[in-house]
Backbone as CSV, one residue per row, in Angstrom:
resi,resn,N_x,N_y,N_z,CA_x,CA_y,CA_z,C_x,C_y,C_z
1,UNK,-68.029,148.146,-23.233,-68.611,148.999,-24.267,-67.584,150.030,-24.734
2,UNK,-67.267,150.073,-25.990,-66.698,151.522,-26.917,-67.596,152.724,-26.902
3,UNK,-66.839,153.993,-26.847,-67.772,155.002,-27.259,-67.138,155.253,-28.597
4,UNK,-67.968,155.252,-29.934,-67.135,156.367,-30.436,-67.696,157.216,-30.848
5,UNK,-66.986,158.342,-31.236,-67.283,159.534,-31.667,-67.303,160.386,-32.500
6,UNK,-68.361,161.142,-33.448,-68.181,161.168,-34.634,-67.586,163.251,-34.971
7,UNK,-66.287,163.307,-34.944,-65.872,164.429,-35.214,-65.414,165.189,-35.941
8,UNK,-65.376,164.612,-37.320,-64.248,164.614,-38.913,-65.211,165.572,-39.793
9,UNK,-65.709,166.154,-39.028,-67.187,167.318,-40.179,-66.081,168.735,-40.258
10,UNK,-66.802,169.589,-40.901,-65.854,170.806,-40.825,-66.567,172.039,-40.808
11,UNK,-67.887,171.687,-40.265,-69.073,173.065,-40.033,-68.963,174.071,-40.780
12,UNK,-68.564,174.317,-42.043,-68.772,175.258,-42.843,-69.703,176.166,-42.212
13,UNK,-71.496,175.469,-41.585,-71.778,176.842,-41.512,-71.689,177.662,-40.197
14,UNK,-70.526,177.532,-39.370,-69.853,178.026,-38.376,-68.936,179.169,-38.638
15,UNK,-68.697,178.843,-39.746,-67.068,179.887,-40.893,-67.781,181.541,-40.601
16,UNK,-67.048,182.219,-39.726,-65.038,182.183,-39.557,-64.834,180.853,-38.248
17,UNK,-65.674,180.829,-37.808,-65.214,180.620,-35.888,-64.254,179.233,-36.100
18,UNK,-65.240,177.868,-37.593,-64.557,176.547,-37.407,-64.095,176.799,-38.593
19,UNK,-63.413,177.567,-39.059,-62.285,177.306,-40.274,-61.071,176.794,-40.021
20,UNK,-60.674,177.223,-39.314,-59.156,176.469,-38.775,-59.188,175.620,-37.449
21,UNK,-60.210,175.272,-36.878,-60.727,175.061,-36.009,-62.181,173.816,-35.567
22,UNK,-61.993,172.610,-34.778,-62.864,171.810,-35.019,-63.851,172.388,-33.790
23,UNK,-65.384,171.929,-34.781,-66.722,172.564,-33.469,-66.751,172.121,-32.540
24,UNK,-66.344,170.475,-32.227,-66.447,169.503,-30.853,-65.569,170.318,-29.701
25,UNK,-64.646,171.144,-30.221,-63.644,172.040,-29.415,-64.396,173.365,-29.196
26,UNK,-65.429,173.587,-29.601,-65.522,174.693,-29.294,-66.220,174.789,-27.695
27,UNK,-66.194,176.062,-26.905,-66.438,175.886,-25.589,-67.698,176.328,-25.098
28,UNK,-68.301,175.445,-24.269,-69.622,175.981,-23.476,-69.734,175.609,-22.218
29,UNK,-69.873,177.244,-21.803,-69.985,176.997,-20.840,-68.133,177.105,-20.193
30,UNK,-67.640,176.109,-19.189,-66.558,175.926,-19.021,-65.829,174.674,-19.242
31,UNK,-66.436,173.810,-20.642,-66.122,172.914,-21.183,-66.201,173.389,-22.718
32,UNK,-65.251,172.333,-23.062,-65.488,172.195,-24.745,-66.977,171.290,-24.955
33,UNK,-67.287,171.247,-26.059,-68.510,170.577,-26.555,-68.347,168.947,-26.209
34,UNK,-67.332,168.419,-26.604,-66.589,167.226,-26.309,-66.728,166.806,-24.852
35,UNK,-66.429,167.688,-24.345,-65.798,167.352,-22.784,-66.918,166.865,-22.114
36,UNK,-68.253,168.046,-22.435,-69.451,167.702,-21.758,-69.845,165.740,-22.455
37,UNK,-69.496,165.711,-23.597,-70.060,164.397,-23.908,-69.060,163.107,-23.129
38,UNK,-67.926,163.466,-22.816,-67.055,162.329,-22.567,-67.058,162.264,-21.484
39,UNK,-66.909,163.463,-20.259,-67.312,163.216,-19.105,-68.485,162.352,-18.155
40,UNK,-69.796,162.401,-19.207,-70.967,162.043,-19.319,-70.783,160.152,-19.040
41,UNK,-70.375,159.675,-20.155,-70.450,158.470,-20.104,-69.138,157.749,-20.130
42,UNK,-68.219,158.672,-19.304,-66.871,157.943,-19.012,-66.995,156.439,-17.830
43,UNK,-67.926,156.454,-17.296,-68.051,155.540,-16.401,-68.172,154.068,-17.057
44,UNK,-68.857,154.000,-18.145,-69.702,153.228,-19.108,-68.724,153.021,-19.706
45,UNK,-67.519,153.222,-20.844,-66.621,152.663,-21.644,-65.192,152.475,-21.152
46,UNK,-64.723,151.770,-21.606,-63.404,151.489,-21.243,-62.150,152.345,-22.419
47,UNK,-63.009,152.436,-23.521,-62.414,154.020,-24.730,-63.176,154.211,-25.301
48,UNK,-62.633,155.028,-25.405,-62.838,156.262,-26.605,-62.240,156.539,-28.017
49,UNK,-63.113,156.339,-28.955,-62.418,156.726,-30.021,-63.320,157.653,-30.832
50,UNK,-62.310,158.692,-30.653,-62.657,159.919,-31.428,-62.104,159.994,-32.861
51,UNK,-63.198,160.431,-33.877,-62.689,159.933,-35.272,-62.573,161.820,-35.987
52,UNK,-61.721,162.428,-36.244,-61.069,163.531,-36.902,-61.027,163.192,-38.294
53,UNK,-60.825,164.105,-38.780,-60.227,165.055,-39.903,-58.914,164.625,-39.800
54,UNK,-57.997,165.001,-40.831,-56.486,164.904,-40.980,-56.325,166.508,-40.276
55,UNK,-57.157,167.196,-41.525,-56.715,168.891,-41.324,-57.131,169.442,-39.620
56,UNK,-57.925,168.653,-38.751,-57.816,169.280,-37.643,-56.729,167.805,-36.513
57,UNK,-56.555,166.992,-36.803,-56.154,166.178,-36.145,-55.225,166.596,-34.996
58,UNK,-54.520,167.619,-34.867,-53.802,168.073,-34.034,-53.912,169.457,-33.157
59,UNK,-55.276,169.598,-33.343,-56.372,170.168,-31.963,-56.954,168.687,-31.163
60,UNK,-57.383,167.716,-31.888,-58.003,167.109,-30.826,-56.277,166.177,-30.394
61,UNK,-55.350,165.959,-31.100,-54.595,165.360,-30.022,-54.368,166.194,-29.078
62,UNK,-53.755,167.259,-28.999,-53.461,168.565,-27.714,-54.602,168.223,-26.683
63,UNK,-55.724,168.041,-26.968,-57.196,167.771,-26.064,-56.888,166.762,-25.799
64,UNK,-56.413,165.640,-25.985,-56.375,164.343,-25.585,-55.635,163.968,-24.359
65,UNK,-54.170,165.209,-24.513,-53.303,164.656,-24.179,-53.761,164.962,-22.437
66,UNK,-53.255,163.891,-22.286,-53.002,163.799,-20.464,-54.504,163.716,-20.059
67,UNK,-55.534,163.022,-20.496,-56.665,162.801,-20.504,-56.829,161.688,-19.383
68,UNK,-57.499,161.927,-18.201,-57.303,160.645,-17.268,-58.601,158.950,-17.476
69,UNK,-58.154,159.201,-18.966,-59.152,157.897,-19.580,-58.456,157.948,-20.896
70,UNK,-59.006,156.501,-21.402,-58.629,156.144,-22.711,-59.156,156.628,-24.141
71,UNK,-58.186,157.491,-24.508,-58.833,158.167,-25.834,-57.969,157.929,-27.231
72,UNK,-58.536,156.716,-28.134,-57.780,157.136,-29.028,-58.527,157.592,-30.371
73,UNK,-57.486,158.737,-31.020,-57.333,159.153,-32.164,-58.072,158.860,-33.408
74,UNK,-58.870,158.730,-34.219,-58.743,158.387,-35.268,-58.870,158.913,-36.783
75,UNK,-57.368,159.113,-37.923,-57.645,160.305,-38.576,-58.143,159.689,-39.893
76,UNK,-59.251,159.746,-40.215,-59.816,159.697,-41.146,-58.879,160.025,-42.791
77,UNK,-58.167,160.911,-42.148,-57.466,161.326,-44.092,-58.040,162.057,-44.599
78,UNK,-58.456,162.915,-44.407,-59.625,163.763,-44.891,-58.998,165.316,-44.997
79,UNK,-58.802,166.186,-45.809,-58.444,167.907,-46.047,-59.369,168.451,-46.297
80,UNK,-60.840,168.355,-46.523,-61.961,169.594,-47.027,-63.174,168.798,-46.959
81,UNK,-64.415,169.664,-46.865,-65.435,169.089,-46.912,-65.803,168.456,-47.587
82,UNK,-65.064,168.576,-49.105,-65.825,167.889,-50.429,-64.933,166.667,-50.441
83,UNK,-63.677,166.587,-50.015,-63.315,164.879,-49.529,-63.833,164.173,-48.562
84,UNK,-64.627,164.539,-47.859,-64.712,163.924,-46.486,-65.730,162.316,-46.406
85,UNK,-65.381,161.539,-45.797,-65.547,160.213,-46.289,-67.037,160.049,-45.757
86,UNK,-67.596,160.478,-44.531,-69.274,160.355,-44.210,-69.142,159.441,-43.038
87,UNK,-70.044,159.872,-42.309,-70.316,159.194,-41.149,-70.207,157.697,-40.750
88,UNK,-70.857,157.166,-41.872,-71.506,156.358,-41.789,-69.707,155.260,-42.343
89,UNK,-68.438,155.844,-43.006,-67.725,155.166,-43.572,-66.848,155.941,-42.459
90,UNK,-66.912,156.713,-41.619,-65.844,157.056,-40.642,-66.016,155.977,-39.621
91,UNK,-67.274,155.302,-39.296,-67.508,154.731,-38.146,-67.090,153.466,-38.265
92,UNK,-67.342,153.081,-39.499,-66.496,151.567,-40.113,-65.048,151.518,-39.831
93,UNK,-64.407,152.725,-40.429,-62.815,153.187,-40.161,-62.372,152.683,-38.931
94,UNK,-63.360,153.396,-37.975,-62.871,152.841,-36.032,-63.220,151.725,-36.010
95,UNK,-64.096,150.950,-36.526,-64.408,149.692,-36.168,-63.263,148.872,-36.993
96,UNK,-63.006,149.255,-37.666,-61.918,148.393,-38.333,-60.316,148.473,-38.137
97,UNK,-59.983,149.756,-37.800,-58.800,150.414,-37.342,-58.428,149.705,-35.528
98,UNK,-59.464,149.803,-35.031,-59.262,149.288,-33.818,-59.320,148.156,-33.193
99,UNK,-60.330,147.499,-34.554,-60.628,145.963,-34.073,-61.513,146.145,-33.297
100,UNK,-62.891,146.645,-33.597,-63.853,147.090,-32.293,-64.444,145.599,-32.063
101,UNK,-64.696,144.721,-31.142,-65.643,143.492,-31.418,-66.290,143.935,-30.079
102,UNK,-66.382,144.665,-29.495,-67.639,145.277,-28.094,-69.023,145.453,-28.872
103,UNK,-69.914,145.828,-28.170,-71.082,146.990,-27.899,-70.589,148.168,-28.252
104,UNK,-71.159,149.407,-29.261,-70.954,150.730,-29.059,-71.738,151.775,-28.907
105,UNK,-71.610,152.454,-28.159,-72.057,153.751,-28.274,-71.734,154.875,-29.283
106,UNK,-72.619,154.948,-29.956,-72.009,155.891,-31.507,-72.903,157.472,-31.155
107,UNK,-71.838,158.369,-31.137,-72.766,159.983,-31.224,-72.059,160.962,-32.074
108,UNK,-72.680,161.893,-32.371,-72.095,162.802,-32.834,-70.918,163.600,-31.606
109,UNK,-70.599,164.512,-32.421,-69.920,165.086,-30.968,-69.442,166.580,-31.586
110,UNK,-70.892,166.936,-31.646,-71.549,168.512,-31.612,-72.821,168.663,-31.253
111,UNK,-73.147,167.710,-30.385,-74.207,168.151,-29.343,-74.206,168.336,-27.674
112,UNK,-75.043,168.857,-27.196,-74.917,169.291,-25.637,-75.992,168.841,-25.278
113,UNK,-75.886,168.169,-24.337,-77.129,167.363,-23.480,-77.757,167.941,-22.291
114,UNK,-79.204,168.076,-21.944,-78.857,168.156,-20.191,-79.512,167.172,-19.581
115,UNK,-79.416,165.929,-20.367,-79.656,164.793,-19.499,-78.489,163.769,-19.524
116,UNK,-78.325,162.592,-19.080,-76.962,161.859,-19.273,-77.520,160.768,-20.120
117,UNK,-76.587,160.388,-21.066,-76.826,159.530,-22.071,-76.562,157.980,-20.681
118,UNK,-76.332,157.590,-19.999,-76.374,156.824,-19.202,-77.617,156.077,-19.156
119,UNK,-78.956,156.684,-18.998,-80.405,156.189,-18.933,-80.210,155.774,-20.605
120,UNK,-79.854,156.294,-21.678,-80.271,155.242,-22.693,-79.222,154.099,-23.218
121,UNK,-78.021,154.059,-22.330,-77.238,152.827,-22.031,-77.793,151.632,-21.581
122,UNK,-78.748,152.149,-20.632,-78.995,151.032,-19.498,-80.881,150.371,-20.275
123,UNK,-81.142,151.559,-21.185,-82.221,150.956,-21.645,-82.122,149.992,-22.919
124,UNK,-80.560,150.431,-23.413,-80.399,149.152,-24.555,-79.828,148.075,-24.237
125,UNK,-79.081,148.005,-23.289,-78.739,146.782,-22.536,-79.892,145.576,-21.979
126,UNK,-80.869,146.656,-21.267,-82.098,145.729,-20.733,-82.968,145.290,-22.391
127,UNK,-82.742,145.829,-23.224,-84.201,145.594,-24.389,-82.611,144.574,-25.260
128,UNK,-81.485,144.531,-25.120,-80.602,143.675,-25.460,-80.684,143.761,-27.149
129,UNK,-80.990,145.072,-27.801,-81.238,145.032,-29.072,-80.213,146.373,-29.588
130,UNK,-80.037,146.522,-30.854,-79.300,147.705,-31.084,-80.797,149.297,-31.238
131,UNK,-80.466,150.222,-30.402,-81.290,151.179,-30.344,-81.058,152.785,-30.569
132,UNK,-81.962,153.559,-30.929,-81.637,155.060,-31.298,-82.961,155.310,-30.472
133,UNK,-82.151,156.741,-30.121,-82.578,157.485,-29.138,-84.001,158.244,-29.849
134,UNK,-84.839,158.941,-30.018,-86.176,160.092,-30.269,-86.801,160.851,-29.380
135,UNK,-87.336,161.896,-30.201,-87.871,162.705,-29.737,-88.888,163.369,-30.180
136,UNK,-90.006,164.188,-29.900,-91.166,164.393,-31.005,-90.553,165.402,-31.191
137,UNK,-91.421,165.489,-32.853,-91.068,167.028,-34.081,-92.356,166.724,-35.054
138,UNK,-92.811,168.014,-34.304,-94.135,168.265,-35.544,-94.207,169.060,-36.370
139,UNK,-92.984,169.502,-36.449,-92.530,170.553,-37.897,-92.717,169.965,-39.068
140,UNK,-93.328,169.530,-40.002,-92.978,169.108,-41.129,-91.927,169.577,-41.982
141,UNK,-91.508,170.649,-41.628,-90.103,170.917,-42.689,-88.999,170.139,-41.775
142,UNK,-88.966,170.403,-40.815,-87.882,169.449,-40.019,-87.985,168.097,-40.315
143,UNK,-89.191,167.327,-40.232,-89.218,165.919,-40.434,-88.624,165.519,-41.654
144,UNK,-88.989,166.614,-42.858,-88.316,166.344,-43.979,-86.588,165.909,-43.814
145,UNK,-85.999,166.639,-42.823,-84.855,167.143,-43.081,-83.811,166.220,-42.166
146,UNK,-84.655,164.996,-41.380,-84.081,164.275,-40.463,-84.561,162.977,-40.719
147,UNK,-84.115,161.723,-39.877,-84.394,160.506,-39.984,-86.234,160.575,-38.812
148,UNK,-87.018,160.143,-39.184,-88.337,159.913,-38.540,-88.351,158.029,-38.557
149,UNK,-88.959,158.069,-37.063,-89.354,156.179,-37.008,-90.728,156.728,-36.500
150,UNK,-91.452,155.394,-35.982,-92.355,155.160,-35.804,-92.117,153.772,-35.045
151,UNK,-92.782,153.562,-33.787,-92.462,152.409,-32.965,-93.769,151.688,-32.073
152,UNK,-93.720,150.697,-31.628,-94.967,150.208,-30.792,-94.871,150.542,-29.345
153,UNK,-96.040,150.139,-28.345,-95.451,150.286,-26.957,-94.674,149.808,-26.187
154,UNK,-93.882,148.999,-27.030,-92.736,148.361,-26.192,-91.582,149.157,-26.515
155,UNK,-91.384,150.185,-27.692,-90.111,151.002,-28.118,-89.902,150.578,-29.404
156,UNK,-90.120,148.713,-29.708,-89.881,148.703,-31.000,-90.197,149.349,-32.079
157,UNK,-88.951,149.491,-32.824,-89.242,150.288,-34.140,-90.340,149.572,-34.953
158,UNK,-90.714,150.347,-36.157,-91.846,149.813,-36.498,-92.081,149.781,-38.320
159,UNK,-91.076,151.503,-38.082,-90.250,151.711,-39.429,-89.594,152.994,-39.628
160,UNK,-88.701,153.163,-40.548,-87.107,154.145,-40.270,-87.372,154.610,-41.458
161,UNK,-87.487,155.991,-41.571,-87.067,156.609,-42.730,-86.140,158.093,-42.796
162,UNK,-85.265,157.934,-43.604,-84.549,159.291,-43.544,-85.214,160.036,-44.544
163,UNK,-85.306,161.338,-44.028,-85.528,162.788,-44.635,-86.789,162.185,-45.698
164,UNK,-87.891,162.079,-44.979,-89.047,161.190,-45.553,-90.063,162.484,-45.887
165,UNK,-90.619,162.817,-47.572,-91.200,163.798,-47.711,-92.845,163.243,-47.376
166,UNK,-93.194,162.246,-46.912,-94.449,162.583,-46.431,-94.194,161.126,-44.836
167,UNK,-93.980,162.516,-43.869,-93.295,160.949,-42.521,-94.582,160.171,-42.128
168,UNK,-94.200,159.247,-41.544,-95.399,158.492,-41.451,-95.666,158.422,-39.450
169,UNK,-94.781,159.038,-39.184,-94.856,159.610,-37.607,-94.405,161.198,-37.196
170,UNK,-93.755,161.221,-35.907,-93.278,162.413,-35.547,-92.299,162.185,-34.467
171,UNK,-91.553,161.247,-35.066,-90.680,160.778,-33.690,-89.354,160.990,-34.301
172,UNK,-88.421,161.988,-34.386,-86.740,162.139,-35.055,-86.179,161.763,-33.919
173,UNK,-84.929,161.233,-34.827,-83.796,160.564,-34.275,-82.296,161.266,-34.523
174,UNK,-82.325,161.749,-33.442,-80.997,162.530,-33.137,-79.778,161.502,-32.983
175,UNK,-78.389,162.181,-33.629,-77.152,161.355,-34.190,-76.974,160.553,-32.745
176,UNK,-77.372,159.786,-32.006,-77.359,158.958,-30.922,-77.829,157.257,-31.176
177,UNK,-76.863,156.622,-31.137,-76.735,155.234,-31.893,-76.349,154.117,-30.522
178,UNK,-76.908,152.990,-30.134,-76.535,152.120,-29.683,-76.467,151.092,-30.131
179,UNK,-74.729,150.389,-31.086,-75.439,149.184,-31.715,-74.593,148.109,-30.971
180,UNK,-75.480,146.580,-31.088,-74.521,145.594,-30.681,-73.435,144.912,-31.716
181,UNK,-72.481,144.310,-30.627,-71.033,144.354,-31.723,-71.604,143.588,-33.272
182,UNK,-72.880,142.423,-32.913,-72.810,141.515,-34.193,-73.094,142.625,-35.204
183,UNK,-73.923,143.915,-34.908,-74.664,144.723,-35.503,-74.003,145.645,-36.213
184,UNK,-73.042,145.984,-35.411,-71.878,146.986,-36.128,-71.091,146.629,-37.485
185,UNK,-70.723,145.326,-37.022,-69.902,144.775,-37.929,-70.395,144.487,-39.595
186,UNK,-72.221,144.845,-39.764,-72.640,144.513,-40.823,-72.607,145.747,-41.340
187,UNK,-72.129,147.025,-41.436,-71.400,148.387,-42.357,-70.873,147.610,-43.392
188,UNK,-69.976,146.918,-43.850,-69.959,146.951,-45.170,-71.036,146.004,-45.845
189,UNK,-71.931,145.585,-45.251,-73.075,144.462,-45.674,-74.087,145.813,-45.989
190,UNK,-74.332,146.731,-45.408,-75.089,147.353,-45.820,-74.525,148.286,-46.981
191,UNK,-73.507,149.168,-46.716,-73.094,149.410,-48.212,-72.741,148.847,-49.300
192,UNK,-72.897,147.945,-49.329,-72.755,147.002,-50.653,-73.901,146.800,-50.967
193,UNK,-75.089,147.453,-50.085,-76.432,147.385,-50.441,-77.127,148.429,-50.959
194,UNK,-76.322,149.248,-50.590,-76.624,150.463,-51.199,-77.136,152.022,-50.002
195,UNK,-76.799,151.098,-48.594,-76.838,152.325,-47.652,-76.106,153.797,-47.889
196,UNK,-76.823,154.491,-47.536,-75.850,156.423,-47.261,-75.583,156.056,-46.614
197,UNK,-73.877,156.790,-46.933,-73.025,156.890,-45.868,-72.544,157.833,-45.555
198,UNK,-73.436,159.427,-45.778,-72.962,160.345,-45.479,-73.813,160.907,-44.145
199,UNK,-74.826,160.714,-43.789,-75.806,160.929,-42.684,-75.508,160.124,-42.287
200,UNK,-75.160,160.125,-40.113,-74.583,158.724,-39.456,-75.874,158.104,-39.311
201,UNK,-77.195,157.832,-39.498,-78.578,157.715,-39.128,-78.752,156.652,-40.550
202,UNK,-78.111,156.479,-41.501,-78.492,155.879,-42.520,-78.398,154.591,-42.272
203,UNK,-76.943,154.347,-41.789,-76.857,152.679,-41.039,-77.816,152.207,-39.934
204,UNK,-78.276,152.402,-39.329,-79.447,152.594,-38.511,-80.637,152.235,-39.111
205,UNK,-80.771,152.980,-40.142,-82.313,152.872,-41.104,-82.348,151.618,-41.586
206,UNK,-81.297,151.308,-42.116,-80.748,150.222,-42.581,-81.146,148.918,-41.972
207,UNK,-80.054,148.917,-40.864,-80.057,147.844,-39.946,-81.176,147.834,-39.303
208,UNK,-82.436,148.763,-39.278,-83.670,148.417,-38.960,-84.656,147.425,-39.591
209,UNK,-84.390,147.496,-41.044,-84.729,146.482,-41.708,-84.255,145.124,-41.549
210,UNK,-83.067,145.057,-40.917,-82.774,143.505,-41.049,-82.594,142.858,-39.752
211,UNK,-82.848,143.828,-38.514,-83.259,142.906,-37.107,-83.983,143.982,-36.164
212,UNK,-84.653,143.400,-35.147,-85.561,144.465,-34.425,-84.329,145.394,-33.746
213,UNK,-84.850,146.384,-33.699,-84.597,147.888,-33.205,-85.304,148.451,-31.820
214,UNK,-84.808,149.234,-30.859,-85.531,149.777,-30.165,-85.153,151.161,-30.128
215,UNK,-86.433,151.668,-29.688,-86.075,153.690,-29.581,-86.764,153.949,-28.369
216,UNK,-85.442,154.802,-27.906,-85.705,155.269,-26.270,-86.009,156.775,-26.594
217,UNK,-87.151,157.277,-25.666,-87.832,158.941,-25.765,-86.620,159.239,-24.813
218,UNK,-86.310,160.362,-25.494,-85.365,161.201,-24.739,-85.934,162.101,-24.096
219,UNK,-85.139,162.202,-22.637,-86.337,162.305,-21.306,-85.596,163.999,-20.788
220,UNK,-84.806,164.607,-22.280,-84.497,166.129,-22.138,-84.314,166.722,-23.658
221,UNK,-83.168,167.542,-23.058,-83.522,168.516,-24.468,-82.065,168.402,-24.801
222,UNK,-82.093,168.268,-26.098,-80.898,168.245,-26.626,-80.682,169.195,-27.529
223,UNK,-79.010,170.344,-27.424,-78.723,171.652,-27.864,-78.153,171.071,-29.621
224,UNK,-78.324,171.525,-30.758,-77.799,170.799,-31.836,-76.852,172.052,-32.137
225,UNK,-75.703,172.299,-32.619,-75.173,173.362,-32.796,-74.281,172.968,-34.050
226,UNK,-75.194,173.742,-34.827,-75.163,174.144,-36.621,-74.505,174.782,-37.101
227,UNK,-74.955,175.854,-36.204,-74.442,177.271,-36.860,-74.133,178.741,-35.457
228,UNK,-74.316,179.512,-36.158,-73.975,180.529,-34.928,-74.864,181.263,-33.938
229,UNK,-76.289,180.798,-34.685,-77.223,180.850,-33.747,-77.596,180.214,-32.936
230,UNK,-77.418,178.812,-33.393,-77.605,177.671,-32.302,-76.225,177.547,-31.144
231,UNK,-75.275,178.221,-31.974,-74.057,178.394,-30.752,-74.427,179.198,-29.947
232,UNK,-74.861,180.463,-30.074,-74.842,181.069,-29.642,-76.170,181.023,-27.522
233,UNK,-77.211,180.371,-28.739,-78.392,179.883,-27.816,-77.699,178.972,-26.409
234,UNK,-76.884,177.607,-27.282,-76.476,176.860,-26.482,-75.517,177.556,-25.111
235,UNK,-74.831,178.747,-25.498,-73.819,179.603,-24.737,-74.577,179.637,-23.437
236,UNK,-75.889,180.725,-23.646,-76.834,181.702,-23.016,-77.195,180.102,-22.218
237,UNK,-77.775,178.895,-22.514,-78.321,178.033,-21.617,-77.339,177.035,-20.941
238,UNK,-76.358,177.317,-20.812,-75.490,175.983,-20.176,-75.525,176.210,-19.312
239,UNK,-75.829,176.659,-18.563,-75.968,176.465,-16.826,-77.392,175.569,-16.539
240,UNK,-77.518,175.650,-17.509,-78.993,174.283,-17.416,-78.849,173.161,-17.542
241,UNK,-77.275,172.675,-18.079,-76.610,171.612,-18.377,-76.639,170.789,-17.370
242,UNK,-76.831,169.493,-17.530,-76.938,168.190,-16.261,-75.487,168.416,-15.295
243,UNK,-74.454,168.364,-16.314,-72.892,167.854,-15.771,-71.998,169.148,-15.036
């Protein structure tokens, strides 16, 4: 299995802290944001590919270096937010740049966990399908503002919608992606269809339509860090952190 990792954003609403500076680097706790995710499921991949920015590319090599696992690089080409190519066409980049033909594990990598993404490894392996992780949200302004499914009692999905103004459940799906290799490889089948590719959750929605899906309840709480309040929150709770 590949992990990769989605890091080429530029948190504007972090500015001053990520102006010159990428958020996956920023520190909690006595890790970077990163560290907690790679440590996590280093057991599980054989690499890592972390996908950058041009303009920060040489913070995360310095992080890389002398890393006692396989991490490579990948720079998108990217100088500002309003170039930046989208999730959903960064993840193609690694798959194509590297020749991915594995299983991957796809996440963001500006979130903090305090459970181990390990339990929803082992649950897409056993259901042998490509799967995203959920969680309940009965906010309706939130549901607006995220991908919502809806699934049966076996996990299968049932149906995927992003940023859906009237959802038809309460189950969001946080940037946590398990797809299989045949599954990955259909990114440019779906944009030629007309998938977003700026939310990493769009390929997902997508590829829900064209083979079964499963969604694993996430069995903790996951820190999302936006902005400087949610940094700030995440600071105050990391000692609650699994790792």
């Amino acid at each position: 299995m590949k992990c990769i990792i989605l890091a080429a954003g530029y948190a504007t609403r972090l500015y001053p802290l990520t102006k010159d500076f990428p958020k996956p680097l920023l520190k909690v706790g006595e890790k970077t944001i990163l560290d907690w995710l790679v440590d996590d499921v280093a057991p599980l991949t054989d690499e890592f590919a972390v996908i950058s920015n041009h303009r920060f590319l040489s913070h995360f090599e310095a992080w890389a270096a002398g890393k006692p696992r396989k991490i490579t690089l990948v720079d998108d080409g990217t100088e500002s937010n309003e170039t930046r190519l989208g999730a959903v066409k960064d993840i193609l980049l690694a798959v194509e740049k590297l020749r991915i033909s594995d299983d991957c594990l796809v996440m963001a990598g500006d979130n903090v966990l305090d459970f181990s993404l390990c339990s929803f490894v082992s649950f897409a392996q056993e259901k042998g399908t490509s799967c995203v992780m959920c969680h309940e949200e009965n906010d309706l302004a939130k549901q607006r503002r995220t991908a919502i499914i809806t699934k049966d009692e076996n996990g299968l999905i049932t149906s995927y919608e992003e940023k859906p103004q009237a959802p038809k459940g309460n189950r969001a799906v946080p940037p946590f992606y398990y797809y299989r290799a045949d599954d990955i490889r259909r990114i440019p089948e779906a944009l030629a269809a007309g998938c977003g590719y700026d939310a990493p959750g769009s390929f997902a929605a997508w590829l829900s339509g064209q083979v079964p899906m499963h969604a694993y309840d996430m069995p903790g709480k996951r820190y999302d860090i936006g902005d400087m309040q949610s940094y700030r929150a995440v600071q105050e709770n990391y000692a609650g952190i699994r790792l």
